[in-house]
C-alpha positions in Angstrom: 0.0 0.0 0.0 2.8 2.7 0.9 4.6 1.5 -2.2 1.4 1.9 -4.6 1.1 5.3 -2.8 4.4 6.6 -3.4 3.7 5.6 -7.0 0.9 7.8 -7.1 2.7 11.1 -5.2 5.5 10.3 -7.3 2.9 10.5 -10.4 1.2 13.6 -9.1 4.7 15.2 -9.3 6.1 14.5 -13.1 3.6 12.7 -15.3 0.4 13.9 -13.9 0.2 17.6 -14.1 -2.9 19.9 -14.0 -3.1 21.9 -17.1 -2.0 25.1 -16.4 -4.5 27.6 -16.8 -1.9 30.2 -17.4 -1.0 28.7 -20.7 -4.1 30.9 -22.2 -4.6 34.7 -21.8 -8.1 35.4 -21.5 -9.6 38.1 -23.1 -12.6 38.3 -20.6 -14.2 37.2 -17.4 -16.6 35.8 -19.7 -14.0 33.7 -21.5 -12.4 33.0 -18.3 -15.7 31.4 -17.1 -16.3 29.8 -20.1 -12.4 28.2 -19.9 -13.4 27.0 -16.4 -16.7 25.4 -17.4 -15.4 24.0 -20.0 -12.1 22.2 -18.1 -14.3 21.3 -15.5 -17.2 19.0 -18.3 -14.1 17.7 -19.5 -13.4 16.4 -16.0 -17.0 15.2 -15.4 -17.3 13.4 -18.7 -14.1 11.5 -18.3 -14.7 10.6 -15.2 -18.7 9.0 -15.4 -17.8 7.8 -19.4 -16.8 4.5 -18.5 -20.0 3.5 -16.3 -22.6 5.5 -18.3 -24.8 2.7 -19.6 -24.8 1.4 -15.9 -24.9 4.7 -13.6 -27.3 6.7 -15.6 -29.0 5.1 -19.2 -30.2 2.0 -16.7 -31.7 4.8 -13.8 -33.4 6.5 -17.2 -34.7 3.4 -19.1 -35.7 2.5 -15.0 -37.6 5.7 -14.7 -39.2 5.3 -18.4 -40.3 1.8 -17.4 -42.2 2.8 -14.5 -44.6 4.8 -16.9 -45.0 1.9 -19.6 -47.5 -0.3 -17.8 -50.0 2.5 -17.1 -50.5 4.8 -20.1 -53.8 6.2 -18.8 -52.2 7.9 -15.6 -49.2 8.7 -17.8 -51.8 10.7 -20.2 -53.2 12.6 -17.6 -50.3 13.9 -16.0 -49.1 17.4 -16.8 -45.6 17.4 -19.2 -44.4 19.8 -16.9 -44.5 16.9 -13.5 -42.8 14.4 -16.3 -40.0 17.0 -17.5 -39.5 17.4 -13.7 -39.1 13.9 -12.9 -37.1 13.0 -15.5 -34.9 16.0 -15.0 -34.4 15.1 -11.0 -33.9 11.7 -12.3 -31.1 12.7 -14.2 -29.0 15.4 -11.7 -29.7 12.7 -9.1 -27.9 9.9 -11.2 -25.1 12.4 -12.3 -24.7 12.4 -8.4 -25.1 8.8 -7.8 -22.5 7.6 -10.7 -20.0 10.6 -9.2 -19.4 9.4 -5.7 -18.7 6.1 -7.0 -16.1 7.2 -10.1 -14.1 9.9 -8.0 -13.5 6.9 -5.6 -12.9 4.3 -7.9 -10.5 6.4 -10.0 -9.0 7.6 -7.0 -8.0 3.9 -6.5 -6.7 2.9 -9.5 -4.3 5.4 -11.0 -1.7 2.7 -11.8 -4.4 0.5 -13.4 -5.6 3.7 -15.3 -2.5 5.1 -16.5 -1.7 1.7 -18.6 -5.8 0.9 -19.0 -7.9 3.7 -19.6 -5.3 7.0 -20.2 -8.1 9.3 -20.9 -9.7 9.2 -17.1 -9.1 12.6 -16.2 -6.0 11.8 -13.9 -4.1 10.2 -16.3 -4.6 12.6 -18.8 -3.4 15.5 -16.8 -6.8 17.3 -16.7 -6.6 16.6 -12.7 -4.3 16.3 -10.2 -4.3 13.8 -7.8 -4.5 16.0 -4.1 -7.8 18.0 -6.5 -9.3 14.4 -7.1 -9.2 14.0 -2.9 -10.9 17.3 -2.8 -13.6 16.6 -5.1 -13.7 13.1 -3.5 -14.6 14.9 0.0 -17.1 17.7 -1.7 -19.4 15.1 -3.7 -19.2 13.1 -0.8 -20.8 15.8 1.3 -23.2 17.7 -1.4 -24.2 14.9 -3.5 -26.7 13.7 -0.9 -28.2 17.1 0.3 -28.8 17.8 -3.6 -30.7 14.5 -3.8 -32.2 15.3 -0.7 -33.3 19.1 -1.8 -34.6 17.1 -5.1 -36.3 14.0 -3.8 -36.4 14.3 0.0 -34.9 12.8 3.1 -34.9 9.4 1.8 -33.2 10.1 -0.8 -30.3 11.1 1.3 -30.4 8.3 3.4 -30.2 6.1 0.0 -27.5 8.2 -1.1 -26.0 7.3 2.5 -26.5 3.9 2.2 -24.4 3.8 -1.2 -21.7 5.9 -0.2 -21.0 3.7 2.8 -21.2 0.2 0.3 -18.9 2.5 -1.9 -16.2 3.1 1.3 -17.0 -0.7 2.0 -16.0 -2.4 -1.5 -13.4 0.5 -2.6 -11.5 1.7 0.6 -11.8 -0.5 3.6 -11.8 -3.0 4.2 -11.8 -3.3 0.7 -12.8 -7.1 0.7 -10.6 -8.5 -2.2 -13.2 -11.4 -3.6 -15.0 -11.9 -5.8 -18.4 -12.3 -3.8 -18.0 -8.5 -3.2 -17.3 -7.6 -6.9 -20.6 -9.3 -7.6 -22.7 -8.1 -4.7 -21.5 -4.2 -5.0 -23.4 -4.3 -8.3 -26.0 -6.5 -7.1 -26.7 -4.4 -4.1 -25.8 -1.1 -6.3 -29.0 -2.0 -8.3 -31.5 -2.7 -5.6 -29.9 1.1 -4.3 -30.8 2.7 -7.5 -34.0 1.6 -8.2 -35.3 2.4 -4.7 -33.8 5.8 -5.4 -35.9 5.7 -9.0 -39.2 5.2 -7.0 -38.5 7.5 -4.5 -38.1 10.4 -7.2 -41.2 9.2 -9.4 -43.4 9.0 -6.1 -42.2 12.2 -4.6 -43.5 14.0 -7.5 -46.1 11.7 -8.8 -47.6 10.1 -5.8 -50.1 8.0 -7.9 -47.8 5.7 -9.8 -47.2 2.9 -7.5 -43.0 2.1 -6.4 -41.7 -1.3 -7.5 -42.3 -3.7 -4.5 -38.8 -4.6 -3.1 -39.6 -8.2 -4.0 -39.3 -7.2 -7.6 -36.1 -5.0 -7.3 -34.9 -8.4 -5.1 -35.8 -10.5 -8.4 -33.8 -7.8 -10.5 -30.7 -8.2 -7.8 -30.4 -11.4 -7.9 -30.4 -11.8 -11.6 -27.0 -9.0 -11.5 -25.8 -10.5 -8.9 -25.5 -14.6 -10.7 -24.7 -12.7 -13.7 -22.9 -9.1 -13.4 -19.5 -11.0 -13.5 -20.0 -11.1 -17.4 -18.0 -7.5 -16.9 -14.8 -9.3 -15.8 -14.2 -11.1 -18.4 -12.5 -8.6 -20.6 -10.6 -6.8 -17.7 -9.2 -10.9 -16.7 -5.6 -9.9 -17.9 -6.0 -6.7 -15.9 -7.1 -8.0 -12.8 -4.6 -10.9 -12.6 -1.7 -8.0 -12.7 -3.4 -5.9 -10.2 -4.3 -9.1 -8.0 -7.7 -8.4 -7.8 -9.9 -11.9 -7.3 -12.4 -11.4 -9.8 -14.4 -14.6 -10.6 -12.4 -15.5 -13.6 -9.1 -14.9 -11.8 -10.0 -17.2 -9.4 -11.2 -19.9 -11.7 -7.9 -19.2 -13.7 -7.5 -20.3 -17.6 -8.2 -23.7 -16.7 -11.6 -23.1 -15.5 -12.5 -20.0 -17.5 -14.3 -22.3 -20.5 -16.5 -23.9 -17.4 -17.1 -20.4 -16.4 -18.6 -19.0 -18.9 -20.7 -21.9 -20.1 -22.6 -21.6 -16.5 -22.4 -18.0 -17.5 -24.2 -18.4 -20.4 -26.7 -21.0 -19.0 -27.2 -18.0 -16.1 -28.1 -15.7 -18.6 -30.3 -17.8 -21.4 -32.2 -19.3 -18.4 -33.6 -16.1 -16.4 -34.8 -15.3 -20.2 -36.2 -19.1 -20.3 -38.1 -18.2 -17.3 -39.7 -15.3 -18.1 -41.5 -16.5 -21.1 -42.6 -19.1 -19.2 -43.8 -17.1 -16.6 -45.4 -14.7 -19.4 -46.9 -17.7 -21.1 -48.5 -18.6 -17.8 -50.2 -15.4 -17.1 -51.6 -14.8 -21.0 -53.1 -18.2 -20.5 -55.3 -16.7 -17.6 -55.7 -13.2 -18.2 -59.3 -12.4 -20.4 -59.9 -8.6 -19.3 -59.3 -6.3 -21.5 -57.8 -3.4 -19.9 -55.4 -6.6 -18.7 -54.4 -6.4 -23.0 -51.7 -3.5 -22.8 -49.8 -5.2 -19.9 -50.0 -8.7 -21.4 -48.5 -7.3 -24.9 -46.0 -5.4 -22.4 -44.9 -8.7 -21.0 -44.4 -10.7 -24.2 -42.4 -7.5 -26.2 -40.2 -7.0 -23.1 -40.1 -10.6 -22.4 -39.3 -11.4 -26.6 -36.8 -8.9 -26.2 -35.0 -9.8 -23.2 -34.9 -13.3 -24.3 -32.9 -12.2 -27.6 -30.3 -10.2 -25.8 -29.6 -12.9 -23.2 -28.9 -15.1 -25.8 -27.0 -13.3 -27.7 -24.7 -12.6 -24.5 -24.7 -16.6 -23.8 -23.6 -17.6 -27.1 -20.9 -14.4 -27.0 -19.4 -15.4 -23.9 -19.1 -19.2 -25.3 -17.0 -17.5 -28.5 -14.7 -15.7 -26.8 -13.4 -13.4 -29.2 -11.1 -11.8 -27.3 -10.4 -8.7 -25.0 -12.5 -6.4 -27.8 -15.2 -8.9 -27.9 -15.6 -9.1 -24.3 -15.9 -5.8 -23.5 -18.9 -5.2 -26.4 -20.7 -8.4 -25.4 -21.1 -6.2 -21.8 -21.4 -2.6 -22.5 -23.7 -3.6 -25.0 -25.6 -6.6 -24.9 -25.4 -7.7 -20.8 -26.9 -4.1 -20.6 -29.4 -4.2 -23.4 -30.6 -7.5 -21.1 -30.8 -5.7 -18.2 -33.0 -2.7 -19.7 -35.3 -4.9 -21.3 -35.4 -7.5 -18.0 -36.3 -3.7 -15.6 -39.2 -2.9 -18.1 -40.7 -6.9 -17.9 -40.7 -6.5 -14.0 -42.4 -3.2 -14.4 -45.2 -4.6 -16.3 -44.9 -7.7 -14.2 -45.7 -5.7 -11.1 -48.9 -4.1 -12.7 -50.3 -7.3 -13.7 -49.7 -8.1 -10.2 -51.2 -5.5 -8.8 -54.1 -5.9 -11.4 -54.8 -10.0 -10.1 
């Protein structure tokens, strides 16, 4: 640890240097500002890049799902209440996907610096004692925002995920790969509570997921998420991190992702079979817009989960690993949160 840290002061000294804003003469205040802005959306969108798909489209394609299965209430509420959700969806996600990066890239400068050079600490754009200062200001603002935004139990979920944050990334910092699953796992559950808690704060007649379903949802990331380690495997082994396919090693890796791929093809299996049970039995015909929910979303997922079962079989390599999770694993998971949704209206409906 006091080696890795020297490293990184050594770093912050001689290859990792601010850019100077001396460099330019600004003409105005205005420029000025507009120079500082500008530095510091470079800084934000190299930081949350990486994670997007996770930290904020899933939240969004969360939030969207929620209105799905009831188009009559979503009719009759005013654009203005659905602009406002969606925008406190989004600031509140910006938040949410912060707190985790700044730590996280914190963390792993030596990883970055051969991995993923455009991060902003790498790249120069941010030096490492400023990255501790923002680490210590998001940490303290991002949940009064969400609490100014979505009330007090937003902030205590904002809470809740900062402290699984300091408990996965900083200390103990349990190295296994139980944790690596369940941060996500657990991450999920986190952000969808947070979801209903902005949509019912502002829109107190559309009913909040019961916790059963977001359990449903958790445990499906949590047997499956590990799909993301794949193409970091090389990565991890150098850094000693005991991911899953570390642990298996390249002896067990094949085995690995075969029960990977069964996973992923059989939660799909079981929601058409699920949905096939419930069209069976369901005659009434405001019942006909959830049913047709369930099979598209159901259809859909199915196709994904496939495709990500018969990817990680291939294995094409590094490239090939990484799309088969950016992509398709999360092109699964959107399509699985908007079954549940309608699942939990047809619920609601028997």
């Amino acid at each position: 640890m006091t080696t890795t840290t020297t490293q990184c002061l050594t770093l912050s000294r001689s290859t990792i240097q601010p850019l100077k804003s001396d460099h330019v003469n600004p003409r105005s205040v205005h420029e000025s500002i507009r120079q500082v802005l500008h530095h510091e959306f470079l800084i934000t969108e190299r930081l949350l890049r990486a994670n997007i798909r996770e930290g904020l489209v899933l939240p969004i394609v969360g939030l969207i799902a929620r209105f799905l299965p009831a188009p009559d209430l979503l009719l009759t509420t005013p654009w203005t209440q659905l602009a406002l959700v969606l925008l406190k969806t989004f600031v509140c996600f910006v938040c949410h996907l912060y707190v985790f990066e700044i730590v996280n890239q914190v963390l792993s400068i030596d990883e970055d610096i051969v991995n993923k050079p455009h991060r902003p600490i790498p790249a120069g754009l941010l030096c490492i004692p400023g990255a501790y200062r923002r680490w210590l200001l998001s940490w303290a603002i991002c949940p009064v925002i969400a609490s100014h935004l979505a009330g007090p139990e937003a902030a205590g979920l904002f809470g809740i995920y900062q402290a699984w944050v300091y408990f996965c990334y900083v200390w103990p910092k349990p190295n296994h790969w139980v944790f690596r699953n369940a941060f996500a796992s657990i991450g999920a559950y986190n952000m969808f509570r947070l979801v209903d808690t902005i949509v019912h704060g502002e829109v107190p007649s559309f009913p909040v997921m019961p916790k059963k379903v977001l359990l449903c949802f958790s445990a499906w990331v949590v047997t499956t998420v590990h799909v993301q380690e794949f193409h970091d495997a090389e990565g991890d082994r150098r850094m000693k991190r005991r991911t899953l396919p570390v642990v298996v090693g390249p002896q067990g890796e094949g085995l690995l992702r075969a029960a990977t791929a069964m996973l992923v093809i059989g939660s799909g299996a079981v929601l058409l079979v699920a949905t096939s049970s419930y069209t069976q039995g369901s005659s009434l015909p405001h019942q006909r817009w959830a049913v047709a929910g369930l099979a598209v979303t159901g259809i859909l997922h199915n196709i994904f989960a496939c495709i990500v079962g018969f990817r990680c079989v291939w294995h094409g390599g590094v490239a090939f690993d990484r799309k088969t999770y950016k992509w398709f694993y999360m092109l699964a998971a959107y399509t699985m949160i908007c079954y549940l949704s309608f699942w939990q209206m047809t619920m609601q409906d028997i």
